[in-house]
C-alpha positions in Angstrom: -18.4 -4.1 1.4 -18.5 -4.6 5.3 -22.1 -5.7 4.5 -20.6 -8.8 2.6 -18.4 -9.4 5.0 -15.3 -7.9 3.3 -12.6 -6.7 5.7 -12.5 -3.1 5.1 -9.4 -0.6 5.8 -10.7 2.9 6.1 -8.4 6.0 5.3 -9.5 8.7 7.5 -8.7 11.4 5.6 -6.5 14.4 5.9 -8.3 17.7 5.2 -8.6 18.5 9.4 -8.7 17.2 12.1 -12.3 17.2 12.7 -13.6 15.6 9.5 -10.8 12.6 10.2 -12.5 11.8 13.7 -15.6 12.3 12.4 -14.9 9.8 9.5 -13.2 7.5 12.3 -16.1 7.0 14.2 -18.3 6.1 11.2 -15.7 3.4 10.4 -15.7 1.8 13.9 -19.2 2.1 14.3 -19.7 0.5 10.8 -17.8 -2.2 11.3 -14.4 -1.7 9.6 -11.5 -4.1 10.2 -9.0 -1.1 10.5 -7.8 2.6 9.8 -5.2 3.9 7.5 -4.5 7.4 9.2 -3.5 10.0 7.1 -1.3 13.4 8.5 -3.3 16.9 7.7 -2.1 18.2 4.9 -3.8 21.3 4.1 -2.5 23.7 7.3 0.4 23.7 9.8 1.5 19.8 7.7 4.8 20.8 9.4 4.7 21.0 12.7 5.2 18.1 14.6 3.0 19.2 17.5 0.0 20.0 15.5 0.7 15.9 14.0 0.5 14.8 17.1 -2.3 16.2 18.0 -4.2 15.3 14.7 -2.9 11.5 15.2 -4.0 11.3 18.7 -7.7 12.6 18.4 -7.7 10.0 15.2 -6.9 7.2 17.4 -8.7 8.2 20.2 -11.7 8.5 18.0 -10.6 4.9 16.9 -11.4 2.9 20.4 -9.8 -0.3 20.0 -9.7 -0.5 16.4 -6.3 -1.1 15.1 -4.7 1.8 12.9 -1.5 1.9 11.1 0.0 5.5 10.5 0.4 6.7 6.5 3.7 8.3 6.1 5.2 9.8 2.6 7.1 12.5 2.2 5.3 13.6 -0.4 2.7 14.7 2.3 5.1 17.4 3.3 5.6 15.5 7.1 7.4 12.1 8.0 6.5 10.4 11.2 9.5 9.7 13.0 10.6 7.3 15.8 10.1 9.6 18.5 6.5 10.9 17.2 5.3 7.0 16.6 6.1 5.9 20.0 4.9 8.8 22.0 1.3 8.1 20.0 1.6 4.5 21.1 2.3 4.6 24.7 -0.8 6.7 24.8 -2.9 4.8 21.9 -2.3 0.6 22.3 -4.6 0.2 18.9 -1.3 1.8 17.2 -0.3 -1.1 15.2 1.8 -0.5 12.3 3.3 1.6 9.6 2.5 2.1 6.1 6.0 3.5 4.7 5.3 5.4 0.8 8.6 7.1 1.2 11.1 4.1 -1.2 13.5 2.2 -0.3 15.2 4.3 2.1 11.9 5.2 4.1 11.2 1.5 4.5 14.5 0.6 6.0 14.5 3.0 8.6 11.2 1.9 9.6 12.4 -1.7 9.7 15.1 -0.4 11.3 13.3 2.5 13.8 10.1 1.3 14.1 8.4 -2.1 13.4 11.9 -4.0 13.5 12.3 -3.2 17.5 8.9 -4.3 18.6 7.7 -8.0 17.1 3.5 -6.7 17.3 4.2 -3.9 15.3 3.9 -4.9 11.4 5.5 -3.0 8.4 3.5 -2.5 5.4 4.5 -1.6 1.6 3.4 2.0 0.7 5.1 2.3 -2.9 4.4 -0.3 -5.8 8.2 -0.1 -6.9 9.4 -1.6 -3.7 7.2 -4.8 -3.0 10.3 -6.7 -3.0 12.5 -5.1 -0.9 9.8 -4.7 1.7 9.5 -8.2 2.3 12.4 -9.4 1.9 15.0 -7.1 3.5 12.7 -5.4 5.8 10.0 -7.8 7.3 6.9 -6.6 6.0 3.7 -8.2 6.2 1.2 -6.4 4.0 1.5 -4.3 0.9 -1.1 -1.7 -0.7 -0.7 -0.5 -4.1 -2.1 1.4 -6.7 -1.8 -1.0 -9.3 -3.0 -4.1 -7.9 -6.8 -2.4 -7.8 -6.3 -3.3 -11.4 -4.1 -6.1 -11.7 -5.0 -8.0 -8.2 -4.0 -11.5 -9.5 -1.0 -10.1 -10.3 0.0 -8.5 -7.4 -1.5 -11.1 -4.7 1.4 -13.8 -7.0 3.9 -10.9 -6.5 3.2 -11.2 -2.5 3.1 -14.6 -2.1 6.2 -14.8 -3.9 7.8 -12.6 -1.9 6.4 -14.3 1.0 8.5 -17.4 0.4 11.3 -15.2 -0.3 11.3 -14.2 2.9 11.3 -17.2 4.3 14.5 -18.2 2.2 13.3 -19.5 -0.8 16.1 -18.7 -3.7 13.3 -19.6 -6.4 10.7 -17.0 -5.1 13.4 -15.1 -4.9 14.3 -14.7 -8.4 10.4 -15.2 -9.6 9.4 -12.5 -7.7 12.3 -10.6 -8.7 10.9 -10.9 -12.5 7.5 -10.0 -11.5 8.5 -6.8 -9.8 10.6 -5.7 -13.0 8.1 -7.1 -15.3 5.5 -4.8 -13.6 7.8 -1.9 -12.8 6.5 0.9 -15.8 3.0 0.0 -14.7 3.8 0.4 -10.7 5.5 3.4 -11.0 2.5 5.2 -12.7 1.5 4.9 -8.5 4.3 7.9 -8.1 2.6 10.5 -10.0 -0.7 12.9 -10.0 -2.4 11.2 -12.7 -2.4 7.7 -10.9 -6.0 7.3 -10.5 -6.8 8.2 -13.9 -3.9 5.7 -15.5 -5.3 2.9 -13.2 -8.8 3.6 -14.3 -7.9 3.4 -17.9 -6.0 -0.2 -17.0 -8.9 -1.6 -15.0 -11.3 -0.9 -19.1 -8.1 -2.5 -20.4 -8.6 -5.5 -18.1 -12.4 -5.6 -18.8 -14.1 -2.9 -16.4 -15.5 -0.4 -19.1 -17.6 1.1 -16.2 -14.6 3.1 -15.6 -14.2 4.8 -18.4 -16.5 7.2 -16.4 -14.8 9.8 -14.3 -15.9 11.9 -11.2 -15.0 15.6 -13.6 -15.3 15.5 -16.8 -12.2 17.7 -17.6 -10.2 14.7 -16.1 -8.2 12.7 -18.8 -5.1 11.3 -19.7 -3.8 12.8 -22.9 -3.7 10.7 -26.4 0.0 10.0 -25.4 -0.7 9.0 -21.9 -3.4 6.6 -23.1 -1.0 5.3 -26.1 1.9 4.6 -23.6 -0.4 2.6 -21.0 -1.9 0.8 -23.7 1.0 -0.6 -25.6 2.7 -1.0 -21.7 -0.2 -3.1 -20.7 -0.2 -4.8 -24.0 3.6 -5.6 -23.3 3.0 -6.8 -19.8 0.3 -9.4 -21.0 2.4 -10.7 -23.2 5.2 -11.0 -20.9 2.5 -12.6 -18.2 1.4 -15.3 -20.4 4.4 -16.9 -21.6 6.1 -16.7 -17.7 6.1 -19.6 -16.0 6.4 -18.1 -12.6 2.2 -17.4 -13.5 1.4 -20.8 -12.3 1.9 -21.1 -8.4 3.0 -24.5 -8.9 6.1 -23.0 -10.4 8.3 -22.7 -6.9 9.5 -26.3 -6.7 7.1 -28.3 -3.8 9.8 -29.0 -1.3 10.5 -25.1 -1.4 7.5 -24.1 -0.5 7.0 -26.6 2.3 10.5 -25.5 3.7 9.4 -22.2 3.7 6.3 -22.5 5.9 
């Protein structure tokens, strides 16, 4: 993809430390637009001094390629205010924060983080909270399970909340009915079998070169698949009868406002 010229965000990984620098330097000696860095996970994920350390060789590793730090609580850590700006002072490439912890997680990085320094950006961990990110806490980026499947979707939902943002009351509500519109399908992002239920919607949407996966043994059940099927069934119905589909939909003087 860097080949094409793609702009390419590399997770580093989280299994130790030493595989994550290693992984690092490929991606900055490849050519990648950025890192996603990702807290161990597999020994000592508690301790905030082994974090640190874990973070810093990352970044090191990094050179001046900009990095945004992963945090979810479903990791077992949270990276705090103190931990993020101790990395920084040390590690200028430390750009951002991609909050997967709700609602709640990405208001106290609005709040904590991003919100008190104007070149640090905020982006969207958790497909359920698209909206709220933008719009009440300044983000400027979003990455979600679900738009690897339904991208044209998703980029609408973003732009949406883009002008939202910027005070538009039509975005506002459209958005609004995306987000619930899509919210069964974006919460599959919250669970184990995520990969597998986005794989099944990407053969809904076309892609039967994913019916394939990595181990065999890995499959949703008959009721998984049913449920998916009829939800994505429901959602394309929905999709094609909403006028909010068509970008011309937010009223021209609106969208020139909100520039």
């Amino acid at each position: 993809m860097i080949a094409a010229g793609v702009p390419v965000i590399v997770g580093t990984g989280a299994q130790n430390t030493a595989g994550a620098v290693r992984l690092t330097r490929h991606a900055r000696e490849s050519g990648a637009a950025g890192l996603m860095v990702i807290p161990r996970v597999l020994s000592r994920t508690t301790s905030e001094a082994a974090q640190r350390t874990h973070f810093a060789a990352v970044l090191a590793a990094a050179g001046n390629l900009p990095a945004v730090i992963y945090n979810s609580p479903y990791y077992g850590f949270e990276t705090r205010t103190d931990l993020f700006f101790d990395l920084r002072r040390e590690h200028s490439n430390l750009v951002g924060f991609k909050e997967f912890g709700g609602a709640k997680g990405l208001s106290y990085a609005a709040k904590h983080i991003t919100g008190t320094d104007p070149e640090l950006i905020l982006m969207v961990g958790v497909d359920t909270q698209v909206v709220h990110g933008y719009v009440n806490c300044a983000a400027q980026g979003a990455i979600t399970g679900v738009g690897n499947a339904l991208p044209r979707e998703v980029l609408r939902l973003i732009n949406l909340c883009e002008l939202a943002a910027a005070g538009d009351s039509d975005a506002l509500r459209l958005a609004t009915e995306l987000e619930a519109a899509l919210m069964t399908l974006s919460k599959l992002d919250e669970g184990p079998d995520l990969v597998l239920f986005y794989k099944r919607l990407m053969v809904l949407e076309g892609n039967l070169e994913y019916t394939h996966n990595i181990n065999q043994s890995d499959a949703l059940t008959a009721e998984q698949e049913a449920f998916l099927d009829d939800e994505w069934r429901r959602f394309r119905s929905w999709w094609a009868d909403w006028p909010g589909a068509d970008p011309k939909s937010v009223p021209v003087a609106n969208r020139e406002k909100s520039k």
